[in-house]
PDB file as gemmi writes it, atoms N, CA and C in Angstrom:
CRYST1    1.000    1.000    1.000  90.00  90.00  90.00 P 1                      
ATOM      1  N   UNK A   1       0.858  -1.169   0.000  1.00  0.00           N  
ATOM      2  CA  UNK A   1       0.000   0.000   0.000  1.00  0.00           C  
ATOM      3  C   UNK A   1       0.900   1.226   0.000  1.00  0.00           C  
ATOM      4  N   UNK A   2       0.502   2.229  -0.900  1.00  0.00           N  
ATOM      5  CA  UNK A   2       1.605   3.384  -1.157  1.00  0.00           C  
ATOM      6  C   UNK A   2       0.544   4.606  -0.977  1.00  0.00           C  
ATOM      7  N   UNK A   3       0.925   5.378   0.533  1.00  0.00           N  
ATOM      8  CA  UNK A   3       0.139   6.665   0.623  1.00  0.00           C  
ATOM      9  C   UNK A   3       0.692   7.372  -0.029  1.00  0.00           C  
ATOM     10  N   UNK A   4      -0.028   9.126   0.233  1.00  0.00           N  
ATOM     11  CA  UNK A   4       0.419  10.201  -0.077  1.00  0.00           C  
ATOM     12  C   UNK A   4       2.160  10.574  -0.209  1.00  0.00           C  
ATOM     13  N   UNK A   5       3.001  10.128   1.115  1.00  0.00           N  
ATOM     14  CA  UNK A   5       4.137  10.362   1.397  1.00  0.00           C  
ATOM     15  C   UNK A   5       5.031   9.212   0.626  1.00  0.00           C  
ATOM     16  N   UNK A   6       4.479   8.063   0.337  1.00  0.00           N  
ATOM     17  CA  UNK A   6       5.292   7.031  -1.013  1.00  0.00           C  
ATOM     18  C   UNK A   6       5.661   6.474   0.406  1.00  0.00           C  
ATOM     19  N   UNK A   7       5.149   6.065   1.570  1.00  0.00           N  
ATOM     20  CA  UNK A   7       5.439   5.162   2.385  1.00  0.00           C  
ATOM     21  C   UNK A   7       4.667   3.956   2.053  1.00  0.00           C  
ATOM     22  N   UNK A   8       5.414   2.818   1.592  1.00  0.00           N  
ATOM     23  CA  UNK A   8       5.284   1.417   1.600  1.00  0.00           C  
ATOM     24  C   UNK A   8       5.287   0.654   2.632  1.00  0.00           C  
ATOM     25  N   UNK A   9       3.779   0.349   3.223  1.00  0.00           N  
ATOM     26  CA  UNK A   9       3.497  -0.103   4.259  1.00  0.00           C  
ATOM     27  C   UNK A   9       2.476  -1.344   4.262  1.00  0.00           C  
ATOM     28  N   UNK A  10       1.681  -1.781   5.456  1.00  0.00           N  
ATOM     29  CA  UNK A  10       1.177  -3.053   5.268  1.00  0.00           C  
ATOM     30  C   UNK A  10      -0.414  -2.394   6.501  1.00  0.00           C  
ATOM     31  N   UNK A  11      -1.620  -2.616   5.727  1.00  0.00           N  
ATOM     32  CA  UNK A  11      -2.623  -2.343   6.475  1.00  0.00           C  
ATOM     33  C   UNK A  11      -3.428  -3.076   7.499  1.00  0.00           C  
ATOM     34  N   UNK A  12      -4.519  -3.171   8.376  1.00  0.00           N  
ATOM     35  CA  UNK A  12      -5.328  -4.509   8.246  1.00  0.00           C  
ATOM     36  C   UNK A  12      -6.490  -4.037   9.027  1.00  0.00           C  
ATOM     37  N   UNK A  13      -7.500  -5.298   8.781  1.00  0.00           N  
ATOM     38  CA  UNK A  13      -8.797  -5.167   9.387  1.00  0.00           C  
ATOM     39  C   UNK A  13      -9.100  -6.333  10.126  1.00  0.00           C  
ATOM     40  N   UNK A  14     -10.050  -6.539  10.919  1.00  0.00           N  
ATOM     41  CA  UNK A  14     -10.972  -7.264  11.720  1.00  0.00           C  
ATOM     42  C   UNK A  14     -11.748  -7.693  11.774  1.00  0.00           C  
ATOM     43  N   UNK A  15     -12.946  -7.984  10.920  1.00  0.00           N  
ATOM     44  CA  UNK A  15     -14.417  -8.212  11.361  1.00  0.00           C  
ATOM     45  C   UNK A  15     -14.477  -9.772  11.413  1.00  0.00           C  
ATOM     46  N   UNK A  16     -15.875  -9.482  12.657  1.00  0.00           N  
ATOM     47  CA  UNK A  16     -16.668 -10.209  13.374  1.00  0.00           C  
ATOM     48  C   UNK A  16     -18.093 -10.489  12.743  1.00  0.00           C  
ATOM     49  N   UNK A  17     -18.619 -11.584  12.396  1.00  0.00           N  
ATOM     50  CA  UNK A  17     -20.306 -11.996  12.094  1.00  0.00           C  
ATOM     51  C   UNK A  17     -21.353 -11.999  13.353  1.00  0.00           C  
ATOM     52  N   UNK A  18     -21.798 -11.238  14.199  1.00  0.00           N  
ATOM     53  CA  UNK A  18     -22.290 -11.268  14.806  1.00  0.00           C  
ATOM     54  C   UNK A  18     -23.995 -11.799  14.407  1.00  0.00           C  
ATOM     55  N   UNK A  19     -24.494 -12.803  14.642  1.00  0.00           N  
ATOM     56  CA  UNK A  19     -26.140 -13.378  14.050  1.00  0.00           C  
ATOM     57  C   UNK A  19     -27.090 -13.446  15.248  1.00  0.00           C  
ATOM     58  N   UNK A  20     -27.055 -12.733  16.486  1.00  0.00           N  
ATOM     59  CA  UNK A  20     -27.996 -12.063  17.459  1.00  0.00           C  
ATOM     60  C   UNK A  20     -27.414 -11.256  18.102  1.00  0.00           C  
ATOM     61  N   UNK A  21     -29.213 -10.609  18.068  1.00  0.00           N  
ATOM     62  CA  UNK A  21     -29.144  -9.318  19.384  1.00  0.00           C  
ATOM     63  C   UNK A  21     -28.461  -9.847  20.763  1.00  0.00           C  
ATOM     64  N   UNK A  22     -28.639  -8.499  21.737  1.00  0.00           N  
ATOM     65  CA  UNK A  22     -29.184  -8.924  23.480  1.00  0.00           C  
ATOM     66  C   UNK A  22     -30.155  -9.393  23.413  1.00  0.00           C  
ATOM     67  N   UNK A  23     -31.437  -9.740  23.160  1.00  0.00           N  
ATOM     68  CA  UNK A  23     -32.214 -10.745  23.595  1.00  0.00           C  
ATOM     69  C   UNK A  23     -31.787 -12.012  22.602  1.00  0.00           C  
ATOM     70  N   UNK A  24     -31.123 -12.508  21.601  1.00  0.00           N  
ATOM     71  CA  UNK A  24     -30.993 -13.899  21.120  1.00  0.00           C  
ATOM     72  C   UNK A  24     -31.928 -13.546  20.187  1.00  0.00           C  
ATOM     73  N   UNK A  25     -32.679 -13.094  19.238  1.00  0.00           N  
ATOM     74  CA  UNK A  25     -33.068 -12.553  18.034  1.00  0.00           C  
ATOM     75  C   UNK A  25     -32.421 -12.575  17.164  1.00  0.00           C  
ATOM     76  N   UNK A  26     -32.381 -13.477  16.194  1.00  0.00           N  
ATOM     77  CA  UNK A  26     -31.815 -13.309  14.884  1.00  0.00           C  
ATOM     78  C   UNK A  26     -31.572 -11.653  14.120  1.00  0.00           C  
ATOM     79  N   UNK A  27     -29.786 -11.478  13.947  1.00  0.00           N  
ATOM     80  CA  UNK A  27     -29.680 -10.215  13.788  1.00  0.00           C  
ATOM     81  C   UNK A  27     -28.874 -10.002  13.114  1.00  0.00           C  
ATOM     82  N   UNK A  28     -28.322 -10.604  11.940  1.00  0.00           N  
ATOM     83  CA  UNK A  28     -26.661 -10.842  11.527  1.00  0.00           C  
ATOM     84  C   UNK A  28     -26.289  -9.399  11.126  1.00  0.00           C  
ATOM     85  N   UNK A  29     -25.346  -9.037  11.234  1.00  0.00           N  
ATOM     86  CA  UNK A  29     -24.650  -7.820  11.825  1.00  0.00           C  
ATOM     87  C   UNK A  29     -22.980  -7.569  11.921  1.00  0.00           C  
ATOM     88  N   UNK A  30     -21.885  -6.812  11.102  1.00  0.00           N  
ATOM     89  CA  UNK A  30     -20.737  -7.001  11.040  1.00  0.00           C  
ATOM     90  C   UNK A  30     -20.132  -5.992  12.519  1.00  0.00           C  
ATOM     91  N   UNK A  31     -18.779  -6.264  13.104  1.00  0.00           N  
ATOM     92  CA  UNK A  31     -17.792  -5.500  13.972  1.00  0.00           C  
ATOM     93  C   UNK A  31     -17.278  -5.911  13.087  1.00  0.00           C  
ATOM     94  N   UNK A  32     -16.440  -4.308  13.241  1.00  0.00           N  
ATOM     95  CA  UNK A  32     -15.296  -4.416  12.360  1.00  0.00           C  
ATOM     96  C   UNK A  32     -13.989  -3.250  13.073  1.00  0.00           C  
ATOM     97  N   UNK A  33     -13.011  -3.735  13.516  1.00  0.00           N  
ATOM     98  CA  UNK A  33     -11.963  -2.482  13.437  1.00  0.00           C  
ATOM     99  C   UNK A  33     -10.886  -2.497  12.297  1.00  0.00           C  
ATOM    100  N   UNK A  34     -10.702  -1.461  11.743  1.00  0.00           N  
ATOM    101  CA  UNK A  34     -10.018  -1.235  10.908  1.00  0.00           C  
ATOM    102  C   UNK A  34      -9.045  -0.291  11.303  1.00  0.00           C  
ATOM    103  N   UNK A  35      -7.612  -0.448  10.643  1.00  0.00           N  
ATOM    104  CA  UNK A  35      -6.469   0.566  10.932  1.00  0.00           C  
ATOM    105  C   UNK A  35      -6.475   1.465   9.971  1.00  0.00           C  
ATOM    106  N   UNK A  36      -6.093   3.141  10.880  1.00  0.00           N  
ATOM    107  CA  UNK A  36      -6.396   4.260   9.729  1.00  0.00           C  
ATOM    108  C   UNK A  36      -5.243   4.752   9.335  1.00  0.00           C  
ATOM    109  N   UNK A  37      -4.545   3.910   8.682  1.00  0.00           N  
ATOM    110  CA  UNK A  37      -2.956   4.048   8.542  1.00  0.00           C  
ATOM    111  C   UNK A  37      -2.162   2.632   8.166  1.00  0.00           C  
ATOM    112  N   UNK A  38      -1.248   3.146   8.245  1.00  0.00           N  
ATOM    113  CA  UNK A  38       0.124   1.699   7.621  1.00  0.00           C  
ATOM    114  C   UNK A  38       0.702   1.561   8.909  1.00  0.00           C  
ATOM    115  N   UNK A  39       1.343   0.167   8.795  1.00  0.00           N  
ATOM    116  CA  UNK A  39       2.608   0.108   9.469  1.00  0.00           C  
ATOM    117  C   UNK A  39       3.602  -0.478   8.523  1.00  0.00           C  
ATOM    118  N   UNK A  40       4.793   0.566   8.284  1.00  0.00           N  
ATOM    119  CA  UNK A  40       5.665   0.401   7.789  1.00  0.00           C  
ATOM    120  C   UNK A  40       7.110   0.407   8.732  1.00  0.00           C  
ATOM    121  N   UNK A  41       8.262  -0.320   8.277  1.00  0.00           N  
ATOM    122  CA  UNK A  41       9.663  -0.231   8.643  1.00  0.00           C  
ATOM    123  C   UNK A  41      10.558   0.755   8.476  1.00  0.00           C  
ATOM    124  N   UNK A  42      10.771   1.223   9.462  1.00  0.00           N  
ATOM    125  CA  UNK A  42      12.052   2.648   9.316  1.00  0.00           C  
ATOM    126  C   UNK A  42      13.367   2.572   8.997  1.00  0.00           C  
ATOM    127  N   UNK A  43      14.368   3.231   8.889  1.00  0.00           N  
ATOM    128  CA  UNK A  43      15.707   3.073   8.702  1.00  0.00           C  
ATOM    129  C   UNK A  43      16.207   1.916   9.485  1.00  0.00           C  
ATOM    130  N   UNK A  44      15.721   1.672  10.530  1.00  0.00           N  
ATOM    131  CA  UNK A  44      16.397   0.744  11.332  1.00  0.00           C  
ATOM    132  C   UNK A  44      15.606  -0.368  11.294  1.00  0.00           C  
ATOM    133  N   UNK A  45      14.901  -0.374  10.699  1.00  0.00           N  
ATOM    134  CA  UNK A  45      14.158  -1.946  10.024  1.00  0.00           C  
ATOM    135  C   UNK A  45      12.512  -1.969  11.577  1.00  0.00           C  
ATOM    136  N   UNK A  46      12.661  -0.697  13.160  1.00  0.00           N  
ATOM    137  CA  UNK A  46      11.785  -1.438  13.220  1.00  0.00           C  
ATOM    138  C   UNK A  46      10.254  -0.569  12.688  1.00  0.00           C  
ATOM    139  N   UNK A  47       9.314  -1.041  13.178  1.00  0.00           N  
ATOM    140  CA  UNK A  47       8.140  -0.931  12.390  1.00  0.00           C  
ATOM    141  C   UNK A  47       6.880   0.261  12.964  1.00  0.00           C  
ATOM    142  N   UNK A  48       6.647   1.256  12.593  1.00  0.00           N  
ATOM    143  CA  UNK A  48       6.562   2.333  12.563  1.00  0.00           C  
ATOM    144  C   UNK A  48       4.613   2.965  12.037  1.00  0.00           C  
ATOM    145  N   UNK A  49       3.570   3.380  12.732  1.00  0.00           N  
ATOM    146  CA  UNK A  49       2.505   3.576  12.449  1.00  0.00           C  
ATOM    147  C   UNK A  49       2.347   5.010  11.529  1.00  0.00           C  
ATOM    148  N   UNK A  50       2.414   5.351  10.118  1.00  0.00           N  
ATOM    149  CA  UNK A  50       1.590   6.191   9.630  1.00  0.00           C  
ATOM    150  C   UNK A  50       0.345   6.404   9.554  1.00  0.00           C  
ATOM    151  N   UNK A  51      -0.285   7.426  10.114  1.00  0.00           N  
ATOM    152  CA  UNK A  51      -1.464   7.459  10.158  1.00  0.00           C  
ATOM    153  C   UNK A  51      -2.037   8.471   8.846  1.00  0.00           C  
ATOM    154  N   UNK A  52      -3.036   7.966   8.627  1.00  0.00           N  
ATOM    155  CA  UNK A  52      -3.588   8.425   7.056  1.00  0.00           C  
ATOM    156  C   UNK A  52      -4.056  10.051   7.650  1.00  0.00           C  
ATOM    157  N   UNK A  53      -4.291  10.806   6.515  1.00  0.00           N  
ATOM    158  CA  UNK A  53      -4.501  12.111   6.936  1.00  0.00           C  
ATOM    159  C   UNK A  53      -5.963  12.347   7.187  1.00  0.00           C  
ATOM    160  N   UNK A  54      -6.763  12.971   8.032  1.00  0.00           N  
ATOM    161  CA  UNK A  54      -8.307  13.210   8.715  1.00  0.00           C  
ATOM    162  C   UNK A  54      -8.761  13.413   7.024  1.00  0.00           C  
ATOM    163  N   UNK A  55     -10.277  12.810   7.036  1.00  0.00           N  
ATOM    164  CA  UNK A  55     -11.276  12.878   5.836  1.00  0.00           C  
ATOM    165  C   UNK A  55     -11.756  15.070   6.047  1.00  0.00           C  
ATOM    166  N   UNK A  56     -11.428  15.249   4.902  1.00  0.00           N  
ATOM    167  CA  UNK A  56     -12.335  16.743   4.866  1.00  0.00           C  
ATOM    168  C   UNK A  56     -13.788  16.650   4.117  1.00  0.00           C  
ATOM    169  N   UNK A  57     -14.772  17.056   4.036  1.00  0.00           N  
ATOM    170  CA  UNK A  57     -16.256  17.540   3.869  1.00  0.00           C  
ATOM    171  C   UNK A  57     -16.414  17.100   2.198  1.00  0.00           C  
ATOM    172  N   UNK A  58     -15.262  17.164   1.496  1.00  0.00           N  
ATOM    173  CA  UNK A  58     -15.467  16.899   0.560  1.00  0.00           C  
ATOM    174  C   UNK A  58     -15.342  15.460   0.152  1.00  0.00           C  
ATOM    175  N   UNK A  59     -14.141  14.781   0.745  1.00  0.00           N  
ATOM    176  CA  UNK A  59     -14.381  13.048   0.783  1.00  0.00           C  
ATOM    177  C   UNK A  59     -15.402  12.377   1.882  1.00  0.00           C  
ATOM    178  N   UNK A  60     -15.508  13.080   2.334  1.00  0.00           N  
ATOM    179  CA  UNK A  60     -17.086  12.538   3.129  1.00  0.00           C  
ATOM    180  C   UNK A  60     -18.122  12.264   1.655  1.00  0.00           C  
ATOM    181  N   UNK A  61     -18.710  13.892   1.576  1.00  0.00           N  
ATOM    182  CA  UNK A  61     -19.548  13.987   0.378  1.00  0.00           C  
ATOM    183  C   UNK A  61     -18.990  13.054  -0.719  1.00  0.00           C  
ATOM    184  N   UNK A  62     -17.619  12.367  -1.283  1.00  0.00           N  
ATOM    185  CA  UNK A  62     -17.500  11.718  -2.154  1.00  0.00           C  
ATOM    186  C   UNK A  62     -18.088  10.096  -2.091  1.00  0.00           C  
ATOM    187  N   UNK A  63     -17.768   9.791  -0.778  1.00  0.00           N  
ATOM    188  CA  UNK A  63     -17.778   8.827   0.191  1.00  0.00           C  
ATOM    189  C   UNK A  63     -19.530   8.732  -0.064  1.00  0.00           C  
ATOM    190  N   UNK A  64     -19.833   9.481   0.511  1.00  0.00           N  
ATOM    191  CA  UNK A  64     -21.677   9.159   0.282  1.00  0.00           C  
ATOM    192  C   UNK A  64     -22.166   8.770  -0.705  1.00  0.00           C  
ATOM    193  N   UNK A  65     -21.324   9.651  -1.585  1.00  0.00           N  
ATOM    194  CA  UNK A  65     -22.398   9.361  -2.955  1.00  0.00           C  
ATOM    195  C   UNK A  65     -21.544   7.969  -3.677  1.00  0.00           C  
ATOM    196  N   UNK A  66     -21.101   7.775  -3.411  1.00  0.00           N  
ATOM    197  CA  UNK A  66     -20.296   5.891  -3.933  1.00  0.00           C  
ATOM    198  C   UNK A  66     -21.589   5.159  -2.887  1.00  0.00           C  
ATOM    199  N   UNK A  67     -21.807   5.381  -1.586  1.00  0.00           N  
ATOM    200  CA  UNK A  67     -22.415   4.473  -0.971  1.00  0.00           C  
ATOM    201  C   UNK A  67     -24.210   4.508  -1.320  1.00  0.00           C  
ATOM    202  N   UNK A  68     -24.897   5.628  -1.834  1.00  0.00           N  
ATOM    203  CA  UNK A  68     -26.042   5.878  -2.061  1.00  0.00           C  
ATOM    204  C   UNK A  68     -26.622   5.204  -2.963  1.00  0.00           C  
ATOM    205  N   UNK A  69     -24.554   5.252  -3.966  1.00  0.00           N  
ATOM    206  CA  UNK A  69     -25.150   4.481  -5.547  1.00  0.00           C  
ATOM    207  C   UNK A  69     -24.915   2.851  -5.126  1.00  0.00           C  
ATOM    208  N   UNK A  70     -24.428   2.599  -4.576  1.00  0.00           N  
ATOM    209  CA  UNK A  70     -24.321   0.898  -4.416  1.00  0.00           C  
ATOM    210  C   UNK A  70     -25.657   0.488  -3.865  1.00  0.00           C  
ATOM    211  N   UNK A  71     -26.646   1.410  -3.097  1.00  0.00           N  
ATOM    212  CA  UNK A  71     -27.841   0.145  -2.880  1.00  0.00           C  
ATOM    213  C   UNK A  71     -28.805   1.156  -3.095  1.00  0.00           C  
ATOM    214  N   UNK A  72     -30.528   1.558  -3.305  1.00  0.00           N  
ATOM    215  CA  UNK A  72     -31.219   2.066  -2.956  1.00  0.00           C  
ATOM    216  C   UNK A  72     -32.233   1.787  -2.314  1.00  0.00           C  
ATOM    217  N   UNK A  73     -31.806   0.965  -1.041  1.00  0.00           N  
ATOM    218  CA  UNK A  73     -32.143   1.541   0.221  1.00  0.00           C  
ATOM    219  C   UNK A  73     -31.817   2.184   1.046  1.00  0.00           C  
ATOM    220  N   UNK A  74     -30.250   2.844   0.610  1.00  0.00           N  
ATOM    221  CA  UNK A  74     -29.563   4.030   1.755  1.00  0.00           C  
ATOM    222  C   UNK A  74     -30.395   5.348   1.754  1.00  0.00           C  
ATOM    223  N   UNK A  75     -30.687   5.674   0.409  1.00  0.00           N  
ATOM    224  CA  UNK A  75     -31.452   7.164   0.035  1.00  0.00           C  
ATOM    225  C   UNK A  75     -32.451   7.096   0.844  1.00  0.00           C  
ATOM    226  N   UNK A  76     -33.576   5.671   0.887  1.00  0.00           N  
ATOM    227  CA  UNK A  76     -35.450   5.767   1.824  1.00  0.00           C  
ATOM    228  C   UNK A  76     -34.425   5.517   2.973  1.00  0.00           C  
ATOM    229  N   UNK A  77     -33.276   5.191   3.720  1.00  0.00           N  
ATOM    230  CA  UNK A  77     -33.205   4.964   4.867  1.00  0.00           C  
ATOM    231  C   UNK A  77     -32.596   6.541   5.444  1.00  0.00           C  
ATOM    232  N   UNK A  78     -31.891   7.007   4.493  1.00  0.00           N  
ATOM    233  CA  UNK A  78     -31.357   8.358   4.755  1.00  0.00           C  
ATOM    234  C   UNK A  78     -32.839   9.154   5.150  1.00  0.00           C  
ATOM    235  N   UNK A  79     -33.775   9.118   4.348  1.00  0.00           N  
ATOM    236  CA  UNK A  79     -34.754  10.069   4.379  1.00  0.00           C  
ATOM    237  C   UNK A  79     -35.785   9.944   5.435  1.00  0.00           C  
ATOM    238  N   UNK A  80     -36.263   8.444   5.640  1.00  0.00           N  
ATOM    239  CA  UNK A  80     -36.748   7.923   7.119  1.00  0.00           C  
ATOM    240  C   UNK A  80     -36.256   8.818   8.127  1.00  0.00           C  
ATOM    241  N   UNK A  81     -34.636   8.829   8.341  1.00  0.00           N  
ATOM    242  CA  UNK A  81     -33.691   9.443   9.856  1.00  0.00           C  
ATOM    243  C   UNK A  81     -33.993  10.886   9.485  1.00  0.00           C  
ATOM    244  N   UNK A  82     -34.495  11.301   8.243  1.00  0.00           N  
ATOM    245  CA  UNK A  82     -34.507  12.692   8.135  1.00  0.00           C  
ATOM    246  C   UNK A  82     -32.949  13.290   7.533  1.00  0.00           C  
ATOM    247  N   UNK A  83     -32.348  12.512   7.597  1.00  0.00           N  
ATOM    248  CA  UNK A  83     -30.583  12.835   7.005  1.00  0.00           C  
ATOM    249  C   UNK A  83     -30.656  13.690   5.502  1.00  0.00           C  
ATOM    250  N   UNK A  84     -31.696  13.655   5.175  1.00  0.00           N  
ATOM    251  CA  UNK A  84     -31.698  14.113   3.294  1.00  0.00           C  
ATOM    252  C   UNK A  84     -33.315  13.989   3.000  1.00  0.00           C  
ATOM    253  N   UNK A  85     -33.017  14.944   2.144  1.00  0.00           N  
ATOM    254  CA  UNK A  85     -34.750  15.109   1.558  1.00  0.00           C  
ATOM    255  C   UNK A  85     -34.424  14.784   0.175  1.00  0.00           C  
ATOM    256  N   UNK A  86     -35.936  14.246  -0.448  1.00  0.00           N  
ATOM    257  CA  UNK A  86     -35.986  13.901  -1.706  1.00  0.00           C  
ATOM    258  C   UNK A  86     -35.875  14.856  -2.578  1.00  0.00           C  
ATOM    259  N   UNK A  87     -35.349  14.392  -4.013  1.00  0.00           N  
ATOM    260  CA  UNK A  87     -34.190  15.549  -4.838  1.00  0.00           C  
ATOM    261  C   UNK A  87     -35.622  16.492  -5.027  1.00  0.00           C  
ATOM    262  N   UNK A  88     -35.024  17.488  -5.349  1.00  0.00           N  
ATOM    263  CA  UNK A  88     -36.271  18.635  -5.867  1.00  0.00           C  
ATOM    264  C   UNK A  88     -36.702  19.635  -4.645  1.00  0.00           C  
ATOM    265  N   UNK A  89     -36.316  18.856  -3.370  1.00  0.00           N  
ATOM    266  CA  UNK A  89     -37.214  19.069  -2.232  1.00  0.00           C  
ATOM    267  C   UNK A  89     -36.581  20.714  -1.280  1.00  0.00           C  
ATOM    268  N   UNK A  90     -36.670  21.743  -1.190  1.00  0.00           N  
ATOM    269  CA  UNK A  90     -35.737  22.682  -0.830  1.00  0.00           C  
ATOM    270  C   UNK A  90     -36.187  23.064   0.404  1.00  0.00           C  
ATOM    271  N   UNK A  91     -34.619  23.075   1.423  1.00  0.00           N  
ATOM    272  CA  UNK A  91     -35.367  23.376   2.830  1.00  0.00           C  
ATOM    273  C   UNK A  91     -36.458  24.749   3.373  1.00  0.00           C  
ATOM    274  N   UNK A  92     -36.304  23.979   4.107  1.00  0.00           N  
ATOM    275  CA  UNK A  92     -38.135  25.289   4.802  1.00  0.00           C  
ATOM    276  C   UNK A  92     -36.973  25.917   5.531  1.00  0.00           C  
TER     277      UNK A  92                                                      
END                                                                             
């Protein structure tokens, strides 16, 4: 993996299948931790955490709209929570 800075590093993630609630209700459901950064090796070979740089307003907003288009049930679930109004729709 090659960030911004051309550090060649190694990433990783975690997840868990969780398939019930607290009451034992069928619920399947992912945990997941993920690292927000590399760990790469320094001059002295040992191994060293870059951390990726904070998301700004605009990769958020990029970020959404990749996830809106992969299913449409995010848009009726966005609009249910009130998160977004339907296109056309201009605030009061």
């Amino acid at each position: 993996m090659r960030d911004h800075h051309g550090v060649v590093g190694k990433s990783g993630a975690v997840t868990i299948v969780q398939r019930s609630n607290a009451d034992l209700r069928l619920n399947p459901h992912l945990h997941a931790i993920v690292l927000d950064g590399v760990f790469a090796p320094d001059t002295g070979g040992e191994l060293v955490f870059h951390p990726l740089p904070a998301l700004c307003t605009s990769d958020l907003a990029d970020l959404l709209q990749v996830i809106r288009g992969a299913s449409p049930q995010v848009p009726r679930a966005q609009r249910r929570r009130g998160v977004c109004r339907p296109a056309g729709v201009d605030p009061a």
